[in-house]
C-alpha positions as CSV (number, residue, x, y, z in Angstrom):
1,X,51.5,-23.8,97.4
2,X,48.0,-24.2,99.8
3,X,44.7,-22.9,98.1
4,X,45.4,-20.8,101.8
5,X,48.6,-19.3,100.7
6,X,47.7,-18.6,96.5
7,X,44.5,-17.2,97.9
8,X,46.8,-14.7,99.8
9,X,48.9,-14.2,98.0
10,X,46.4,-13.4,94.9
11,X,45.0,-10.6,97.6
12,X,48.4,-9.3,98.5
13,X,49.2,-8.4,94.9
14,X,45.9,-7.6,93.2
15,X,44.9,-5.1,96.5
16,X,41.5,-6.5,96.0
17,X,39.2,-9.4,96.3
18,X,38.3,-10.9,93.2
19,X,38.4,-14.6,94.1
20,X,35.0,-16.6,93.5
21,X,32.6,-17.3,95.7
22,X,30.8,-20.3,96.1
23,X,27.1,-19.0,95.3
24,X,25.3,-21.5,97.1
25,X,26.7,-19.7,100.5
26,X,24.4,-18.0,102.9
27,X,26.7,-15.3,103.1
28,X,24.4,-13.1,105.9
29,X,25.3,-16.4,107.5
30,X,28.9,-16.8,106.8
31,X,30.0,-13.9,107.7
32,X,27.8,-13.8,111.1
33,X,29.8,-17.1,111.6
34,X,33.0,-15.5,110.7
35,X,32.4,-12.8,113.1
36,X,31.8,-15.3,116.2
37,X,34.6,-16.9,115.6
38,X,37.0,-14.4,115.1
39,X,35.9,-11.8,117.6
40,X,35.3,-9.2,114.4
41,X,33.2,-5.8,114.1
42,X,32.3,-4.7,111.0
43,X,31.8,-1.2,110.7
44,X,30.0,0.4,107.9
45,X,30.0,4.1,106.7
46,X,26.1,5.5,105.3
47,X,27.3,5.2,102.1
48,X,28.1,1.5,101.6
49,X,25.7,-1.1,99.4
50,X,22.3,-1.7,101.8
51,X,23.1,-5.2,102.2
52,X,26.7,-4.3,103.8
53,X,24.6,-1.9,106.0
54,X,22.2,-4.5,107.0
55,X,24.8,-6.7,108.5
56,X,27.5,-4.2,110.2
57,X,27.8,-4.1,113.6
58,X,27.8,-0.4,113.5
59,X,26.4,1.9,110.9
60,X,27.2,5.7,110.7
61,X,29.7,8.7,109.8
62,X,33.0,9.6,109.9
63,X,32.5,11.4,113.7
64,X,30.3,7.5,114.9
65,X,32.7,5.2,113.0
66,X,35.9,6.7,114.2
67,X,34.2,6.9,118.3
68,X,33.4,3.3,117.5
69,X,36.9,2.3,116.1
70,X,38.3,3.7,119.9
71,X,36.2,2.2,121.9
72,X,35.6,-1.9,120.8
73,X,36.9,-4.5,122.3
74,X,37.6,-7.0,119.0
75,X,40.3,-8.5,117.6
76,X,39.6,-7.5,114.1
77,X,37.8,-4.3,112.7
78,X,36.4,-5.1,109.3
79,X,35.9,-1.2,108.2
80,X,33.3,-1.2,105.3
81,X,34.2,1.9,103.7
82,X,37.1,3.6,102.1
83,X,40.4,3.6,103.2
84,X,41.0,7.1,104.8
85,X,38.7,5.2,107.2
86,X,40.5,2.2,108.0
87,X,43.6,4.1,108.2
88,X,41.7,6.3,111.1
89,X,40.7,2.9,112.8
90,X,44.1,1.6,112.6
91,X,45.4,4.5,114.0
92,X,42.8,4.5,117.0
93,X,43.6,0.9,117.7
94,X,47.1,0.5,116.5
95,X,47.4,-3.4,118.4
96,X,44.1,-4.5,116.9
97,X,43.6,-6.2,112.8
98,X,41.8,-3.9,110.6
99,X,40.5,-5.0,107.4
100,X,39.0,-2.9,104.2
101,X,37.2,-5.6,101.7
102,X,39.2,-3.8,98.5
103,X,41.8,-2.2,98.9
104,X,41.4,0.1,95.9
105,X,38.0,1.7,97.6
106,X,39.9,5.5,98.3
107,X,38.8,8.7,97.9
108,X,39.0,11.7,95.8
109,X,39.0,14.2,98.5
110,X,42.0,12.6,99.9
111,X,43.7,12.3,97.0
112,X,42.9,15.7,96.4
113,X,45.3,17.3,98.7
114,X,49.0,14.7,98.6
115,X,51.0,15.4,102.3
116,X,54.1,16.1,100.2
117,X,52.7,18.8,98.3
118,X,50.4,20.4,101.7
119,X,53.7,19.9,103.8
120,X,55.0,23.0,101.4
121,X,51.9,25.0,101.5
122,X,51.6,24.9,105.3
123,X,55.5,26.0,105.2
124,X,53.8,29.8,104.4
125,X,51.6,29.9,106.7
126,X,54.0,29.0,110.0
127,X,51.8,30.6,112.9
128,X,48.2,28.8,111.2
129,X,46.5,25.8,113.0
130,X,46.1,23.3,110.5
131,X,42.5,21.6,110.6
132,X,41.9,18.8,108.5
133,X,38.6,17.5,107.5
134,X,38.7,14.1,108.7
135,X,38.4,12.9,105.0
136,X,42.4,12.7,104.5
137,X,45.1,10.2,104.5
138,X,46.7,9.2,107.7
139,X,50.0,10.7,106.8
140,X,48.0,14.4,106.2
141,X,47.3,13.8,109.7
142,X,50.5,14.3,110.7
143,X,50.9,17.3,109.6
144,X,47.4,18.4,111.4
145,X,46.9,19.7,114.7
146,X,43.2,19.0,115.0
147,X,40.6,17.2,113.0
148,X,36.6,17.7,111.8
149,X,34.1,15.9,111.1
150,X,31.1,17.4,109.1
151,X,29.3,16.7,112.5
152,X,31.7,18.6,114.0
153,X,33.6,21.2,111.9
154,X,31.9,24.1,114.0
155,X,32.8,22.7,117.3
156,X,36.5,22.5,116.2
157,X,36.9,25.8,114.8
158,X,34.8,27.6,117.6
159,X,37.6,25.5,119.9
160,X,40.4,27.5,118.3
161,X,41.3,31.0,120.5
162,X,40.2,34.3,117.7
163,X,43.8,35.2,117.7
164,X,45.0,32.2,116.0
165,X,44.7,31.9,112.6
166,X,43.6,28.7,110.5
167,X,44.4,26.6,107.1
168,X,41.4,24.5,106.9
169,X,41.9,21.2,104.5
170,X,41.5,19.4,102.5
171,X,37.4,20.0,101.0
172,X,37.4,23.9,100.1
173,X,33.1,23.2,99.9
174,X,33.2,22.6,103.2
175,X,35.6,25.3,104.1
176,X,33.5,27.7,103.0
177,X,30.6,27.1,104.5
178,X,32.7,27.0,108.3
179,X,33.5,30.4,107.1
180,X,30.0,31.5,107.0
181,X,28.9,29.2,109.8
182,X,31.6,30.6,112.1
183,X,32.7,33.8,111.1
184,X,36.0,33.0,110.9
185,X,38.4,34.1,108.3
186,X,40.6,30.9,107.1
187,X,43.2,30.1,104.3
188,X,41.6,27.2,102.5
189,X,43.2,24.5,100.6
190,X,41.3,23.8,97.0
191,X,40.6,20.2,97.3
192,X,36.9,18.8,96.8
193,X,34.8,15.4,96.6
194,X,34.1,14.3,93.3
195,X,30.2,13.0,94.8
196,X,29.8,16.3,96.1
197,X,30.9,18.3,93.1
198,X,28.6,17.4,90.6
199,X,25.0,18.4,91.7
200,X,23.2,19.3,89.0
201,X,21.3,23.2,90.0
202,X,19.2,23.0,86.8
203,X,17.9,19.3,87.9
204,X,17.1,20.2,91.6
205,X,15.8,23.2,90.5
206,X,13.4,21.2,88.4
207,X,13.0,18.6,91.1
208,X,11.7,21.4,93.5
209,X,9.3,22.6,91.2
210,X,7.9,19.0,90.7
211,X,7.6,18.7,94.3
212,X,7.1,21.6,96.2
213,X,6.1,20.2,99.4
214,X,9.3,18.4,99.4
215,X,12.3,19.7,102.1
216,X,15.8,20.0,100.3
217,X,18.5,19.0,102.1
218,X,22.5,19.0,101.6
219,X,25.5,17.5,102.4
220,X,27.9,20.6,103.4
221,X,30.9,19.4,100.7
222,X,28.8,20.6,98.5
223,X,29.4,23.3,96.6
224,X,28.0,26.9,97.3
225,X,25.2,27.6,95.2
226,X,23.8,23.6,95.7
227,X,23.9,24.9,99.8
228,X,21.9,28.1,99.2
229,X,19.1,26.2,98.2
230,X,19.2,23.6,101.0
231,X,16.5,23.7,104.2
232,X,18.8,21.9,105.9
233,X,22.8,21.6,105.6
234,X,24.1,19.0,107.5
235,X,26.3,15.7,107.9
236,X,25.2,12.3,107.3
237,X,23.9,11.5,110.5
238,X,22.5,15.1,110.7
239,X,20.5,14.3,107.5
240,X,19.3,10.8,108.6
241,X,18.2,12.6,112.0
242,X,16.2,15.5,109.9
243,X,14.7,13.3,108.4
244,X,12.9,11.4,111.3
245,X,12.3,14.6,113.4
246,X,10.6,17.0,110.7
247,X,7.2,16.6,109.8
248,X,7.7,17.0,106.0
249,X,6.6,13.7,104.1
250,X,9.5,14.2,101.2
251,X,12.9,14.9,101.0
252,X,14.9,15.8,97.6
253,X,18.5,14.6,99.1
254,X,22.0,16.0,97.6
255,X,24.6,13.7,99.3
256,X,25.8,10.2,98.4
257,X,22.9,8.3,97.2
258,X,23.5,5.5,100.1
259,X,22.3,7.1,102.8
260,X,18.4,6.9,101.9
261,X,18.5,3.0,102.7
262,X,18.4,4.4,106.5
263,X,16.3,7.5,105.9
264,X,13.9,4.9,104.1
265,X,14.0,2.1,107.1
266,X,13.7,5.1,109.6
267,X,10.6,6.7,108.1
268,X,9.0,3.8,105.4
269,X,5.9,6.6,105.0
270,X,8.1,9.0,103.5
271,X,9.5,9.9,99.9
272,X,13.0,9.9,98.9
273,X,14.3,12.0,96.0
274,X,17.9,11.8,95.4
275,X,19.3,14.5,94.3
276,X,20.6,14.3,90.2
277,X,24.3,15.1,89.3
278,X,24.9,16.9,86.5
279,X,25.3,13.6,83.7
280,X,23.1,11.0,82.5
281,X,22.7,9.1,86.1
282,X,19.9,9.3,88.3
283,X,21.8,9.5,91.3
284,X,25.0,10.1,93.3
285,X,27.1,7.2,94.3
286,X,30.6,7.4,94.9
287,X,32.4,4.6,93.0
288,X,35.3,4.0,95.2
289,X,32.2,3.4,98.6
290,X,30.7,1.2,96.5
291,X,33.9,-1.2,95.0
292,X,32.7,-3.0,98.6
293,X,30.6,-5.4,98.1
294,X,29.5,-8.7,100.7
295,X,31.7,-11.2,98.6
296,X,34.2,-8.8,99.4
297,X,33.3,-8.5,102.8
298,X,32.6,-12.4,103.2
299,X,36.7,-12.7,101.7
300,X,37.9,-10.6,103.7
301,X,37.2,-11.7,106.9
302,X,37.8,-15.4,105.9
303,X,41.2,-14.4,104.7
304,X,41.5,-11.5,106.9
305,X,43.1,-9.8,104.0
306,X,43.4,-7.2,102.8
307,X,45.1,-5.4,105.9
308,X,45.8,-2.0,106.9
309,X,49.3,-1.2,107.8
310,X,50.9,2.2,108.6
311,X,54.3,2.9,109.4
312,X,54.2,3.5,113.4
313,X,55.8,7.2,113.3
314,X,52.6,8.1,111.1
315,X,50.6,6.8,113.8
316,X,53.0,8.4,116.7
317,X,52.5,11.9,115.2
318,X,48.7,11.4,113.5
319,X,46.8,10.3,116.5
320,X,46.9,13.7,118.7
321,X,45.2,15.4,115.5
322,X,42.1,12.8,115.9
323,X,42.2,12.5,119.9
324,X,41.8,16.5,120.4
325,X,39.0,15.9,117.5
326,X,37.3,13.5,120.2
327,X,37.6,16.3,123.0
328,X,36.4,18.5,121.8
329,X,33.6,16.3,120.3
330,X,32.7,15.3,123.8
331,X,33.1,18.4,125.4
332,X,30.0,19.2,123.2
333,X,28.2,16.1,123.4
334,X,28.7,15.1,120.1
């Protein structure tokens, strides 16, 4: 057997890149050089390592990175993220190679809400449109008739005609703040993001005491009580762009700890707090965003493994969910 085919076939089984890298690489420079040659994107979500940010292609949310999967023109999307993500990319460009450095990098809002176990719970509720948050596995799509973004939950539900009722899925954090955004009255599944979750009050509390002058702003999948203390509530991208546009000189942050690498090259004159969970770290990060790393990355694209492969029926019946996302996203200039 090749070093080639071992090398693959160590990927295939393990679902992860833990082959050795040569240290004496470049690997800015490798990977660059990989991308050339190989017509590859990299796309990277807010919430990835700096370095990984530095070098994408594209940087941005779930709302930007799933525009961008539609619209490029390479052969390979590297998606620097977790895999709810690649499977969204795959799904928007079913002919095209998508890569996710480990394969293990998931999410705990996904997993929070299994298809098998939502296909019975939608079963009550016949006449309800399902909206998912876009934060779900590509088979949940299929049982979803539109999907959100943070960026642009509102749009979506304000889309839906007042007579028809709604199951909103899968982050129930999120789903109750629509329901006080929009007014509208919808059956919520209990599902939640384990970065989101753990805000400490007490600590932010403090925090806001120690610096007054500081703005506090939130991540709406978090819970309730973190919200009602927020200046701002917004997505990703609607945090970064707070940031740069209001005059305040700090910012105590409550979403994953990875997005301040851009709030901090945006505005290098400004203060950073991030927000404490409620256990002995300093800050948030989500373990599954950060099982990427730029070995990874670097093996991956040299390998171009691991891949993301779905069954085509769960891309025949997912898409629609995501495209009448898009509509209405551009209908409002999102």
């Amino acid at each position: 057997m090749s070093a080639v085919a071992f090398a693959e076939k160590k990927l295939a089984q393990n679902g992860f890149l833990d082959l050795e890298v040569d240290p004496t690489l470049d690997l800015f420079e490798e990977i660059e050089k990989l991308k050339r040659e190989k017509n590859a994107i990299i796309l990277a979500h807010y919430y990835q390592e700096s370095e990984i940010q530095d070098i994408a292609d594209y940087i941005g949310d779930s709302l930007g990175l799933s525009q961008r999967a539609a619209e490029t023109d390479a052969d390979i999307i590297v998606f620097a993220g977790v895999h709810f993500m690649a499977e969204t990319a795959k799904m928007l460009s079913p002919s095209k190679k998508v890569l996710l450095p480990d394969l293990k990098a998931g999410c705990s809002l996904a997993d929070s809400c299994p298809p098998h176990i939502f296909r019975k719970f939608k079963e009550k509720y016949p006449e309800h449109v399902v909206v998912s948050y876009i934060n779900c596995t590509a088979e949940l799509k299929t049982l979803t008739d539109i999907c959100c973004t943070s960026t642009n939950a509102v749009h979506v539900i304000n889309s839906i005609p007042k007579d028809k009722e709604i199951i909103f899925a899968p982050d129930i954090n999120l789903g109750r703040y629509l329901v006080k955004k929009t007014g509208r009255d919808m059956v919520l599944w209990n599902g939640s993001c384990m970065v989101h979750e753990i805000f400490s009050h007490e600590k932010i509390t403090k925090l806001m005491v120690r610096y007054p002058e500081a703005k506090f702003i939130a991540h709406p999948e978090c819970e309730t009580h973190i919200l009602d203390k927020a200046d701002y509530i917004g997505s990703t991208s609607g945090l970064l762009r707070y940031t740069k546009e209001n005059e305040a000189t700090a910012f105590i942050v409550a979403t994953e700890a990875g997005i301040i690498h851009q709030m901090q090259k945006a505005s290098p004159h400004k203060t950073f707090i991030p927000a404490p969970p409620n256990n002995t770290c300093a800050c948030n990060e989500c373990p599954h965003m950060k099982r990427n790393t730029l070995e990874k990355l670097y093996l991956c694209m040299k390998h171009e493994l691991p891949e993301i492969i779905l069954p085509e029926w769960v891309i025949e019946q997912g898409v629609p969910s995501i495209d009448r996302m898009l509509e209405v996203s551009a209908k409002a200039g999102l």
